[in-house]
Every structure is written in structure tokens, then in C-alpha cells.
C-alpha positions as CSV (number, residue, x, y, z in Angstrom):
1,X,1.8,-19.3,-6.5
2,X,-1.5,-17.7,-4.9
3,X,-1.3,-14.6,-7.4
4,X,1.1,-14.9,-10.6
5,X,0.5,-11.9,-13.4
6,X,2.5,-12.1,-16.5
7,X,3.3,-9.0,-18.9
8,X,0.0,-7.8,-18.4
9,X,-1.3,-4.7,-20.1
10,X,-4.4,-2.5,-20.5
11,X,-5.6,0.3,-22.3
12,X,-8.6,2.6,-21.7
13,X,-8.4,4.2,-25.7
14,X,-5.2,5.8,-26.2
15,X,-4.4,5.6,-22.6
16,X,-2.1,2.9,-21.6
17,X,-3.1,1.6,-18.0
18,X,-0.5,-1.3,-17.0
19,X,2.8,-1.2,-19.3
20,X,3.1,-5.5,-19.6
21,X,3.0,-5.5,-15.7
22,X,4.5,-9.2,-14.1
23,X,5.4,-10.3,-10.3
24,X,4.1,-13.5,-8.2
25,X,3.0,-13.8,-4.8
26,X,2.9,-16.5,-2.3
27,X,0.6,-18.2,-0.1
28,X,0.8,-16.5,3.0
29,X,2.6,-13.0,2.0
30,X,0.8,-10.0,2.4
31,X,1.9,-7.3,-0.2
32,X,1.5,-3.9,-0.3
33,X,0.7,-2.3,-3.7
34,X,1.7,1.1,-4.0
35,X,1.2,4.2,-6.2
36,X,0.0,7.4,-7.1
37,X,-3.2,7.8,-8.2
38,X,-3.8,7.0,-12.0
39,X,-0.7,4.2,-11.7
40,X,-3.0,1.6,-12.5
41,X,-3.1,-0.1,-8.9
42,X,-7.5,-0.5,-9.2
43,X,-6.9,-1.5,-12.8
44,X,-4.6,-4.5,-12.0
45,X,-7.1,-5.8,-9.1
46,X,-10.4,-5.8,-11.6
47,X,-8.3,-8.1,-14.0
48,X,-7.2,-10.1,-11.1
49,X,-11.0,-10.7,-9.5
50,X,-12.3,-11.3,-13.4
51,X,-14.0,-7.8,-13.6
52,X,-12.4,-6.6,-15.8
53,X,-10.1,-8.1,-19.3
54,X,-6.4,-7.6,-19.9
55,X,-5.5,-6.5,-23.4
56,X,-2.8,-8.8,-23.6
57,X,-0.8,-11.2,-21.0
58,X,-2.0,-13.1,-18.3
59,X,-3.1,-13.5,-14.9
60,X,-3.5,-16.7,-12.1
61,X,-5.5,-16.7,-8.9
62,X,-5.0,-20.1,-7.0
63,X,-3.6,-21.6,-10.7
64,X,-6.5,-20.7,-12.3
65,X,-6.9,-18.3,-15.4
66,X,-8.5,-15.2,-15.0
67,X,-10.1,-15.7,-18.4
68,X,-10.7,-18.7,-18.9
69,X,-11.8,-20.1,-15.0
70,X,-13.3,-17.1,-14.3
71,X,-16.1,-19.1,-12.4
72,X,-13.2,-20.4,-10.4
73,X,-11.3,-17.6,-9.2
74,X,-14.4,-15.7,-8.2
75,X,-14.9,-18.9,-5.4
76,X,-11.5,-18.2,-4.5
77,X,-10.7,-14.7,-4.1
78,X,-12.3,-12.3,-1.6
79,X,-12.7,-8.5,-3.1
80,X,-13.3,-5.4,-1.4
81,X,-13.3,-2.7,-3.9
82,X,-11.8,1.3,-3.4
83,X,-15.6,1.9,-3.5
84,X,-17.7,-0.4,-1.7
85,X,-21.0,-1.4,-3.2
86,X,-23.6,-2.1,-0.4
87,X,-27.2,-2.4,-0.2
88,X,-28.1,0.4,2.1
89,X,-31.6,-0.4,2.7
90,X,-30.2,-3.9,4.0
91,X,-29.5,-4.6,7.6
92,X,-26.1,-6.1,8.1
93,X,-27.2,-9.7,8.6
94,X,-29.2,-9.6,5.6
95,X,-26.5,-8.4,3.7
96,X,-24.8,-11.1,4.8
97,X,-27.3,-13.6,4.0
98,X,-27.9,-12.5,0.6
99,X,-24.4,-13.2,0.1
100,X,-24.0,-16.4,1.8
101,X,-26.8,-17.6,-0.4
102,X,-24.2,-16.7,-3.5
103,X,-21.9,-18.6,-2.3
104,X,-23.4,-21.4,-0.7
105,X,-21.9,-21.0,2.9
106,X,-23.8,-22.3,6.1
107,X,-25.1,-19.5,8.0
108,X,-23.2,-19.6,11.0
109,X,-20.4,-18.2,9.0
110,X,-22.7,-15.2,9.3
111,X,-22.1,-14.7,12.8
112,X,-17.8,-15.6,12.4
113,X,-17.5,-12.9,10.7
114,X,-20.1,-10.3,11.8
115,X,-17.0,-11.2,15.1
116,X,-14.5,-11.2,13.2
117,X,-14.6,-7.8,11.7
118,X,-16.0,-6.2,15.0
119,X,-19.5,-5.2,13.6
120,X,-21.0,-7.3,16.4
121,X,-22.3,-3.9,18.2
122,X,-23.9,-2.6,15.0
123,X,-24.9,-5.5,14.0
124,X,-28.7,-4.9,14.1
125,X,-28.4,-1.8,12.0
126,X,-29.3,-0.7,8.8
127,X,-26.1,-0.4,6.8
128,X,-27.3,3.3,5.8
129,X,-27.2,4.0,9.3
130,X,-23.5,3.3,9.8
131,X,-20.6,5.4,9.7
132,X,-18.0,4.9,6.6
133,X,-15.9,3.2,8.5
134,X,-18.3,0.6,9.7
135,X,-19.2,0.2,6.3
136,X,-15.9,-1.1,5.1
137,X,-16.4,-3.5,7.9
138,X,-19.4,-4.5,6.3
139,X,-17.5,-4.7,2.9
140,X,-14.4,-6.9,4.8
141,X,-17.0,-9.2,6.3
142,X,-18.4,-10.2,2.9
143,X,-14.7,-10.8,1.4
144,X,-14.1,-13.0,4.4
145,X,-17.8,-15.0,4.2
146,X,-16.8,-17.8,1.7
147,X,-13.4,-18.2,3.6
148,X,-10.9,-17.5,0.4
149,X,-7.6,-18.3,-0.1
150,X,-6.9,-15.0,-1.7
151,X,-7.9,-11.5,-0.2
152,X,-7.3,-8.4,-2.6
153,X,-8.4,-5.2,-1.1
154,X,-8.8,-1.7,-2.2
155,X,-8.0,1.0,0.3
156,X,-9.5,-1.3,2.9
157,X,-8.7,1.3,5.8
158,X,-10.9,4.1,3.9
159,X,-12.8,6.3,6.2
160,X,-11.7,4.3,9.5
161,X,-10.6,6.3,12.9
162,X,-7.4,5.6,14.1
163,X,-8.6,2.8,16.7
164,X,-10.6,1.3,14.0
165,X,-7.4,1.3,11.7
166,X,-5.1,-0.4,14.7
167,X,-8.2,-3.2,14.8
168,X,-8.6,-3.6,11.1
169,X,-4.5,-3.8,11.0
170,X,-4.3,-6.8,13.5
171,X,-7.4,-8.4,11.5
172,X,-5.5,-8.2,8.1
173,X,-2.6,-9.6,9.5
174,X,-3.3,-12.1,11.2
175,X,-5.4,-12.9,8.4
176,X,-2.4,-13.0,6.2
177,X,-1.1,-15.7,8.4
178,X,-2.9,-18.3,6.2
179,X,-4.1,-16.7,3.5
180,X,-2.6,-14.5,0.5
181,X,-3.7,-10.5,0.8
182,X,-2.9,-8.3,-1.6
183,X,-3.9,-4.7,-0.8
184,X,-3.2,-1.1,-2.1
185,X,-3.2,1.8,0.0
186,X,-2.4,5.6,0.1
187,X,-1.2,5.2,3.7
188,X,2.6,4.1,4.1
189,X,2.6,3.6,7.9
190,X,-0.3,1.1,7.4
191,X,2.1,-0.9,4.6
192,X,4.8,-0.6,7.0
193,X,2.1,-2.0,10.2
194,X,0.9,-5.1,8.1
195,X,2.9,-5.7,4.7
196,X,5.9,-8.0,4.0
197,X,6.7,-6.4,1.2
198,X,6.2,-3.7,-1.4
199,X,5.1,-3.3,-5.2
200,X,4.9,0.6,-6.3
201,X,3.5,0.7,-10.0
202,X,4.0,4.1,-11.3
203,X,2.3,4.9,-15.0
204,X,1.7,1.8,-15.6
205,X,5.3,0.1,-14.8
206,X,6.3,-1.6,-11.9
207,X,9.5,0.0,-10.4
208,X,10.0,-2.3,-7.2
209,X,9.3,-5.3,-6.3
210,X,10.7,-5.8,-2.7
211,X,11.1,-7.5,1.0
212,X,9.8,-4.1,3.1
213,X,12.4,-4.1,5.2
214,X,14.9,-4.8,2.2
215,X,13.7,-2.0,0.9
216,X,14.3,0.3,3.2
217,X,17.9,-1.0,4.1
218,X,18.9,-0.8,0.5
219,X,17.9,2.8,0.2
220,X,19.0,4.0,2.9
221,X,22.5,2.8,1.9
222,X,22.4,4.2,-1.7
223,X,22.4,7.9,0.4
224,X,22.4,9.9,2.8
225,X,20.6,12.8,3.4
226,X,21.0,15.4,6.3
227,X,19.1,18.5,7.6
228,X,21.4,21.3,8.8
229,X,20.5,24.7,9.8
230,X,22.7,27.7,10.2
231,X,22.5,30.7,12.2
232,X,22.5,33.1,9.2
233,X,22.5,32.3,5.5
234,X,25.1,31.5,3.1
235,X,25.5,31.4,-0.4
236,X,25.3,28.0,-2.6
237,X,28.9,28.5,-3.7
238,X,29.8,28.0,-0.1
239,X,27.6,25.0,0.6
240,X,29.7,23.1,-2.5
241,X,32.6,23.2,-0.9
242,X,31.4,20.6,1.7
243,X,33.3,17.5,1.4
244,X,31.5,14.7,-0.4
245,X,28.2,16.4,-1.2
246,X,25.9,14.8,-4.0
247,X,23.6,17.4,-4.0
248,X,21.5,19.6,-2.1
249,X,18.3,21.9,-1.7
250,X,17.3,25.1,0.4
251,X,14.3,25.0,2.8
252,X,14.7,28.1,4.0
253,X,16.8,31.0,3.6
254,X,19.1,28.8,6.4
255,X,17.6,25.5,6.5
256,X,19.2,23.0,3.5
257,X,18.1,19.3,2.5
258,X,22.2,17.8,2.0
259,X,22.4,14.9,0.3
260,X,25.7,12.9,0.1
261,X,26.4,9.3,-1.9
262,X,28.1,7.6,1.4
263,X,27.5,4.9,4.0
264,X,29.8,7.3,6.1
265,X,27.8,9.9,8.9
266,X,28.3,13.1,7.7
267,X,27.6,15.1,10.7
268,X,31.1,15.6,11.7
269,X,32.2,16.9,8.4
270,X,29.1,19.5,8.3
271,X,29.9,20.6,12.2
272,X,33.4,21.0,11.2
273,X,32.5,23.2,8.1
274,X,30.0,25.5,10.2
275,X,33.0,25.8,12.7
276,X,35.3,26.8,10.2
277,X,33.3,29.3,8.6
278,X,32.1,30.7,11.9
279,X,28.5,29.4,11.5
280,X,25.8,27.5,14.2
281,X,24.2,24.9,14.0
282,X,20.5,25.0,15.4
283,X,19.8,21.6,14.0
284,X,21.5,19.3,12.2
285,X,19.8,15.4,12.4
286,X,19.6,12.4,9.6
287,X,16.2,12.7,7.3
288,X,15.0,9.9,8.1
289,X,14.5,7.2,5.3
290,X,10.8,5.6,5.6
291,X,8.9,4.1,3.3
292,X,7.2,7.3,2.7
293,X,10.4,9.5,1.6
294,X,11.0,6.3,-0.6
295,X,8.1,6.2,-2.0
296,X,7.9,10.2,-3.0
297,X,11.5,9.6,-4.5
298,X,10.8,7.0,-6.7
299,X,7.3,8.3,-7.8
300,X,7.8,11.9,-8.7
């Protein structure tokens, strides 16, 4: 396993960070790792790139201990933390150089990944002169310098327009086709673009661990949930006599969110109930079930 985290936990004080967290991820997978903010996503990714200690359990990047072969996963792993520490007074190429010094790499790896990332027309700037979005480029370019197995990245797409985020997308993912990348994000569509699969922490707990598109066929098969709107409103009483319905919620004063706990489309039924009562329908379409809606479900 490239990443393998057993019943890890942290506390900052009172305040319990990662609840005796565990999953493993192969060479080659790309994993998404989701939650809200405060879920302990940043947490997790300092103990994994030895910046930080677990309180009890334990972690392995590339089989080696977080703890103990510290030395050893740093070679191996390629960070680029939520906020991105640069020299700003640096020009890109001497960022780069002061890093490839750390590491020991040749300097033509400079240049491989100055390409890579797509600096290559701000490369003779001052990273204070470039735009946020550049500078996570900058950030990217120095994971990638010592070539390592493992990428784990912190809101990599921070700050980047949506041309940028296509470019940085294709980069991570074709990336992933030989190496491990673990990244967290706010930004489902971005999971959905690049991940194979999903982890969403939430206080500290990790409530699914998944195959993306497993995922989202599974859920959508637990329910079904439709948006119907009338020409007038009606009472709740009336709603409840609808065939089948799990539950429901008003939107508007004639818009309502119905929910029902079947495989079966439900559209007829609800056309056949606004005909009976004399009621339109001016819409009436299946919410769609994304990773988003799944997401807000199983985090709120």
C-alpha cells in the first residue's frame, strides 16, 4: 500500500481532531478526501507528511512509519499544503533551485517541471509578482521536483481560473497514472473530474470510503427524490396522501422536494395525483444525485 493509516487519532486539548481514523490506498489511485471544514481533512495530511504527531495509531507512506522513518517518507511524498509557503522575494527558478539542492535532484528537473505545471511563461518572474493561481503552480512544481511516489495535496486548485483548473485537472491525473495522489478539496466537480474514489471525514470519523462512481450508484438507489411544482398550493395533509412517499419539504409556497424509498420513477404516480386533484404541473424532473447532494446529505 502507498498510503495505509490505522485508528489514528488527534487531539488539539479537549478537542478531538480524527476519531481513530483507518483506510489504505493504492499505488496508482487518486482519492478524493472530503469534508466540511473543521473535519480534520489538513489534520490527517500533516501526520501523513511527518509534520505533525498522532496521539495514538499509526500511519505508512511507501511502508515506512510516519514516526519512526520520518527521514524516509519526507523523500517520498510530495506536499502542497492548503496554504502555500513561498519565498516571495525568490524568482521561480531560484525557488526551484533552493529546493532541488534539498533534495539532491539534478537541475534539469528544474526545467521538467517549470513545463510541466505550465509556469514556463512566468517563469522569469518574481513569485510576488504572480497571481494566486500561479503560485500554486509554483507550490505543485516543488511537490513534483524530487519525483515522489506519493502526492498529497491541499486544496491544490485554490485561487485558479477555470482554464487553469481544466490544466491543473489533466496534470493531476495523468499524474495519478503512476503515482498515488491523495488530495482534499471543497470543489465536488473537481473530485468528480479527477478522483477514483471518495473519503468524506466528518468530525473526526470517516463516514465513506468508496469507488466514486459506486458511490453515486448506490445512493441513488437507496432514494428517490423529485421536484414537482403546482399551479396553486396545497396543504401537507394532501401531499401525504401520495402513494409511496418517504418524506418531503416545501420550497415554495408550490414548489416541494418529494422524497420516496423506491427504485421505481415516480413521475407517473405524482402526474396522476395533480390530475386527480385538479392541479398543474409546471415542473416536475428527478433531483439529480451528484456527488455534491451526497455529500450535503451525509455531512449535515
Amino acid at each position: 500500500m502507498s498510503i495505509e493509516v490505522k485508528n489514528i487519532s488527534k487531539f488539539y486539548a479537549d478537542q478531538q481532531a480524527l476519531n481513530e481514523v483507518s483506510f489504505a490506498i493504492k499505488k496508482g489511485e487518486i482519492v478524493g478526501f472530503l469534508g466540511p471544514n473543521g473535519a480534520g481533512k489538513s489534520s490527517l495530511m500533516k501526520i501523513l507528511t511527518t509534520f505533525l504527531m498522532a496521539d495514538s495509531g499509526e500511519a505508512f507512506v511507501n511502508g515506512y512509519n510516519v514516526v519512526t522513518q520520518s527521514k524516509e517518507v519526507q523523500k517520498s511524498v510530495g506536499y502542497l499544503p492548503e496554504h502555500n509557503p513561498l519565498y516571495l522575494d525568490l524568482y521561480i527558478r531560484e525557488y526551484l533551485a533552493f529546493n532541488a539542492d534539498i533534495y539532491k535532484v539534478d537541475k534539469k528537473r528544474i526545467e521538467e517541471v517549470i513545463n510541466l505545471t505550465g509556469l514556463t511563461v512566468e517563469a522569469n518572474k518574481k513569485i510576488g509578482q504572480l497571481s494566486k493561481g500561479y503560485r500554486q503552480r509554483v507550490g505543485l512544481a516543488t511537490a513534483l521536483l524530487h519525483d515522489p511516489e506519493v502526492l498529497i495535496l491541499d486544496e491544490p486548485t485554490t485561487g485558479l481560473d477555470p482554464n487553469q483548473l481544466a490544466e491543473i485537472r489533466e496534470l493531476i491525473k495523468n499524474i495519478g497514472k503512476n503515482k498515488t495522489v491523495f488530495l482534499s478539496t471543497h470543489i465536488m466537480q473537481e473530485v468528480e473530474a479527477i478522483c477514483d474514489r471518495v473519503i468524506i471525514i466528518n468530525k473526526g470519523i470517516v463516514i465513506t470510503d468508496n469507488n466514486l462512481e459506486n458511490l453515486i450508484t448506490e445512493e441513488k438507489a437507496k432514494e428517490q427524490d423529485i421536484i414537482v411544482e403546482f399551479d396553486k398550493s396545497i396543504d401537507e395533509d394532501l401531499i401525504n396522501t401520495i402513494p409511496q412517499l418517504q418524506s418531503y419539504k416545501i420550497i415554495d409556497k408550490n414548489t416541494w422536494e418529494l422524497v420516496f424509498d423506491t427504485t421505481e420513477d415516480m413521475r407517473p404516480i405524482i402526474f396522476d395525483f395533480a390530475q386527480k386533484h385538479k392541479l398543474r404541473t409546471l415542473q416536475l424532473y428527478l433531483k439529480d444525485k451528484n456527488l455534491e447532494a451526497i455529500f450535503r446529505e451525509k455531512t449535515t
